[in-house]
Structure formats: C-alpha cells, structure tokens
C-alpha positions in Angstrom: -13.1 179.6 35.6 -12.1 176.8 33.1 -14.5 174.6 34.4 -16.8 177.2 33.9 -17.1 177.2 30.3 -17.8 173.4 29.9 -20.9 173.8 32.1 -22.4 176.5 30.6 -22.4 174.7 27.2 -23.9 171.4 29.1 -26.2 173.9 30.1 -27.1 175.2 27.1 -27.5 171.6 24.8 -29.7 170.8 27.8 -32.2 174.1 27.4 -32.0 173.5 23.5 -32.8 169.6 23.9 -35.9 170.3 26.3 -37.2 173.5 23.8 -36.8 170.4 21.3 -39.0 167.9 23.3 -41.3 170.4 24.0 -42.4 171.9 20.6 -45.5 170.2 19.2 -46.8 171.1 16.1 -50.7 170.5 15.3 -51.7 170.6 11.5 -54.5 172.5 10.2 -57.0 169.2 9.9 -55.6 168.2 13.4 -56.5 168.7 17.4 -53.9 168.0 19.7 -55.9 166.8 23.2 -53.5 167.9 25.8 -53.4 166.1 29.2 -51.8 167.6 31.9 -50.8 165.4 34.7 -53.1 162.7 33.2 -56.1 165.1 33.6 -57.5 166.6 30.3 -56.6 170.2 29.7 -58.1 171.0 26.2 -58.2 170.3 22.5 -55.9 172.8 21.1 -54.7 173.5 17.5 -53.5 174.3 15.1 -50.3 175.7 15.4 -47.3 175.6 17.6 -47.5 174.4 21.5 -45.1 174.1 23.6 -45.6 171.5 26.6 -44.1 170.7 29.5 -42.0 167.2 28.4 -42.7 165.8 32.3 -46.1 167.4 33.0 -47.7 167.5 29.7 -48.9 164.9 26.8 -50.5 165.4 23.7 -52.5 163.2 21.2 -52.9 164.2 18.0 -56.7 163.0 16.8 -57.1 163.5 12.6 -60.5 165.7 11.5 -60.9 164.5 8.5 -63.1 162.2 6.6 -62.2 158.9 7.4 -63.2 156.0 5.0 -62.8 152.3 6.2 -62.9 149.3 4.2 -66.1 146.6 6.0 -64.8 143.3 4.9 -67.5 141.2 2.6 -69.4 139.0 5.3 -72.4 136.8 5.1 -75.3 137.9 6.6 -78.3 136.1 6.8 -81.8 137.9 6.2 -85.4 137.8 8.2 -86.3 134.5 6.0 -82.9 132.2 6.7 -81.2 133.2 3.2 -77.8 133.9 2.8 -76.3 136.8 1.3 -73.0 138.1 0.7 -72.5 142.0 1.4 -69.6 144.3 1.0 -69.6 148.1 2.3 -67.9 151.1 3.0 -68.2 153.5 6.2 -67.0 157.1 6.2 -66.8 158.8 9.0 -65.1 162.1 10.5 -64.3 163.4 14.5 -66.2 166.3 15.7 -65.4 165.9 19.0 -61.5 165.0 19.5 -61.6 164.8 23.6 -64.4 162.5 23.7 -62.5 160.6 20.5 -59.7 160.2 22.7 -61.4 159.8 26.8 -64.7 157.1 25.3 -63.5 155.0 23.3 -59.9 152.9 23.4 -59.3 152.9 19.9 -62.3 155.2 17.7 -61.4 153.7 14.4 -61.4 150.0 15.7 -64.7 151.1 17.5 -66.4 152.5 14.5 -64.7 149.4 12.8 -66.7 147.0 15.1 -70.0 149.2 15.3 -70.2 149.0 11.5 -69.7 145.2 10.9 -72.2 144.6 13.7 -74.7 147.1 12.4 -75.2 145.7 8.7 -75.5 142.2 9.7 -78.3 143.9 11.9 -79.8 145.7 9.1 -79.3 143.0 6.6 -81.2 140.6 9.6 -84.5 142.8 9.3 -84.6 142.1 5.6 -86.6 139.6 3.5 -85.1 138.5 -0.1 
C-alpha cells in the first residue's frame, strides 16, 4: 500500500505532462497542417487540438499578408543598359497544405521567384 501512493502520483505528472505536449493552439490568422504518421491529415484551425505527441505533428503556416523586402539589384534591359531596381512583393497563403508539401521553404521560394522574375521583366525593357 505505501508504494502505492508514489505510483499513482508518477502516474498522474505523466498524464498531465502528455495533456501538456499534446495541446496545440492554432490562432485565428493561422492553419495548423497536421501530419499523422508522416501522411497529411488536414489543415485544421483555429482553436484548440489535441494531438497524439508520437503519432501526430503539426505545422503552423501564417495567413496573412506577407510583405518581403527584394534587395536593389542591377538588371540589365533589352538594349545592354544598366539599371538599378529596388521592389517590394506581398504575398499571402491560400492554400497552407500545398504551402507546406510543394515547396521546402514558401517564403525563400517566393523570395527566389521574385528576384528572378524582375530581372526578367526589367530584361524585356528598352530605356
């Protein structure tokens, strides 16, 4: 019987510290994409969620506007002349699985696309 007591309050720190590990909260401007077992089980949120801690694994992808910085690069145009150009992309998620399962890293991506894409456009130019 004394050996009793110590177990049942191992036992219950235990079920409090996997409640704990499980609880994921998902913000209103937020979607948690929830992969169970590595397979994708859903965009979810918001609100509360409670996963399993082995089985279960959530990443948290932002739904709001996102505004990113294109560093000033030269470009040159359609008639060899060189021109410096600065510029600024926003952008937002509508789709947070495909965010998360196409693309590594989306911002990086979107990142890269836009860099590549105004030396294209700026290309196609004449001065």
């Amino acid at each position: 019987m004394e050996f009793l007591i110590p177990l049942i309050c191992m036992a219950g720190v235990g079920l409090v510290l996997l409640v704990w590990v499980s609880i994921r909260i998902v913000q209103e401007y937020e979607r948690g994409v929830i992969f169970r077992l590595g397979r994708v089980s859903g965009a979810k949120g918001p609100g509360l969620f409670f996963l399993l801690p082995v089985l279960d694994r959530m990443v948290k992808v932002d739904l709001r506007t996102v505004t990113l910085d294109v560093p000033s690069q030269d470009a040159i145009t359609a008639d060899n002349v060189t021109v410096k150009v600065n510029a600024v992309v926003y952008f937002r998620v509508l789709d947070p699985v495909a965010a998360v399962i196409q693309v590594e890293d989306y911002r990086r991506a979107t990142w890269q696309i836009a860099q590549t894409s105004l030396r294209n456009v700026i290309g196609q130019f004449a001065t």
